[in-house]
Every structure is written in C-alpha cells, then in structure tokens.
C-alpha positions as CSV (number, residue, x, y, z in Angstrom):
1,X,89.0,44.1,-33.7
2,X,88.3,47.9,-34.6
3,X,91.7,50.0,-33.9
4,X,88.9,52.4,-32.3
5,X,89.1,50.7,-29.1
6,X,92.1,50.7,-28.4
7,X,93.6,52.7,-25.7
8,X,97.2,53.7,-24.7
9,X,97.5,56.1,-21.9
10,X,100.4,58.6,-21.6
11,X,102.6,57.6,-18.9
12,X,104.8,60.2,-16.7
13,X,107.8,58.5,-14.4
14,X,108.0,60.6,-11.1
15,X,110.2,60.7,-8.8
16,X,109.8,61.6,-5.4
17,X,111.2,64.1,-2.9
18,X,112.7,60.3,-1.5
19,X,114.4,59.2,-4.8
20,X,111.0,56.6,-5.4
21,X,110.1,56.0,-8.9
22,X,106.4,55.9,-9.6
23,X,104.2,55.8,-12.8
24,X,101.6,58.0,-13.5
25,X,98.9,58.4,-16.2
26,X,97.2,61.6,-17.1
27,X,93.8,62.1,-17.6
28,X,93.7,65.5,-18.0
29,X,95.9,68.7,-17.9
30,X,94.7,72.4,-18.6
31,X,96.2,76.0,-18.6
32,X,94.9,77.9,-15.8
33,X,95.6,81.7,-15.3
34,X,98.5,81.2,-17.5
35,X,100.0,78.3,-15.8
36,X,100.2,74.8,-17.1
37,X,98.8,71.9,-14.9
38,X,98.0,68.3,-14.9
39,X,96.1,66.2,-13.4
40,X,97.5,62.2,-12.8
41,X,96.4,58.9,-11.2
42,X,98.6,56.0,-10.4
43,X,99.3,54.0,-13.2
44,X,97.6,50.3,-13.4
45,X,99.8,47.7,-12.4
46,X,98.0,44.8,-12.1
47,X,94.4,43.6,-11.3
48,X,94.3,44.3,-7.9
49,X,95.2,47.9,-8.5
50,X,92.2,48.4,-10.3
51,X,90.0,47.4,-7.3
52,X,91.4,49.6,-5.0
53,X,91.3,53.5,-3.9
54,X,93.3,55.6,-5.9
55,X,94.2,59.6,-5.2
56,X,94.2,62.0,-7.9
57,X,97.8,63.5,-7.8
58,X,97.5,67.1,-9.7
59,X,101.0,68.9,-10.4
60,X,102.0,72.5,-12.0
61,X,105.1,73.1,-14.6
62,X,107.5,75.1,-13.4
63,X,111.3,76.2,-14.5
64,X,114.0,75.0,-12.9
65,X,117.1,76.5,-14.4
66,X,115.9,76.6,-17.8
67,X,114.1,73.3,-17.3
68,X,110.7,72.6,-17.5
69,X,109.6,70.4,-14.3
70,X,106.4,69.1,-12.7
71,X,106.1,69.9,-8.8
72,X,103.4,69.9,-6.5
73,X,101.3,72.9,-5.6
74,X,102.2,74.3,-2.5
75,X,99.7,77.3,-2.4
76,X,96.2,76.1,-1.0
77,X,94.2,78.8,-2.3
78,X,96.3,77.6,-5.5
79,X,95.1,74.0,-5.1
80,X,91.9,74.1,-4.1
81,X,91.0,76.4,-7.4
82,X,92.7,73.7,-9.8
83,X,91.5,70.4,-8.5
84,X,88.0,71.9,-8.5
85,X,88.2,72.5,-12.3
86,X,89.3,69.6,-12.9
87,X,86.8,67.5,-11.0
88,X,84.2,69.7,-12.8
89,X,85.6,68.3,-15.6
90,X,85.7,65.0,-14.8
91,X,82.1,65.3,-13.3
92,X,81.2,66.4,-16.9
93,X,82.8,63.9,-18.7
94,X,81.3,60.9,-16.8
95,X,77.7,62.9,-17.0
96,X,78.4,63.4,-20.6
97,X,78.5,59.2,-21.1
98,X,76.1,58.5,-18.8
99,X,73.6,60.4,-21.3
C-alpha cells in the first residue's frame, strides 16, 4: 500500500473550563489580523462518531503569563469574521475535489 494514503491528523488535548479532557483534530488554522487561530473538530473515537453531527470548535492563541494558550473567542464581531474564513475555506477545498 502507497505511504501516500496514509493520514495522521494532529491531535490537540483540551481541557475545559470544567477540568473535562477532550481530543481535538485540526483541520485548519490561519493568521488573521495578526492573531493566530484554529479551527478543530472532535476527534474520531469510534465508528459511531463518524455518523453523527459534529460542531466545528474554532479557538485563538493568546498569552497567559508568558504562555502561549488556546481560548475561545469571546468577541462576536470577532467570531463571526473567523469562522466565516474558515468555512470559505473549507467550501473551497471540498469544491476544489469535487472538480
């Protein structure tokens, strides 16, 4: 089997504001207006995962003391500007094979 095909995703641990652990894989990240973001799903855990709905979680680097951290964007006007890039560029990219 070609190497070509295969396909490990880049994984990202969270943890939330509750102390849950979750994986995530990104599928895309991007500077925007000088800030760095990226944009996650939930990662696959088993076959029934991949039948369901999943929510795109997108998330923004920030400092915290000296450390670099991923939060959530709190501003709307904020939000609303990044996840609509990067559904453009999903919306591009599935266009883009479709061809």
């Amino acid at each position: 089997m070609s190497e070509m095909n295969e396909y490990t995703p880049e994984l990202f641990e969270l943890i939330d504001d509750e102390g849950n652990k979750k994986n995530f894989e990104l599928i895309d990240a991007a500077e925007i207006n000088g800030e760095q973001y990226y944009c996650m799903v939930p990662a696959v855990e088993d076959e029934d995962f991949l039948n369901s709905d999943c929510d795109i979680v997108i998330l923004k680097t920030i400092d915290d003391n000296g450390e670099e951290i991923l939060a959530s964007i709190d501003d709307d006007d904020e939000f609303e500007e990044v996840s609509g890039f990067f559904l453009q560029r999903m919306q591009e990219a599935f266009e883009s094979e479709e061809m």
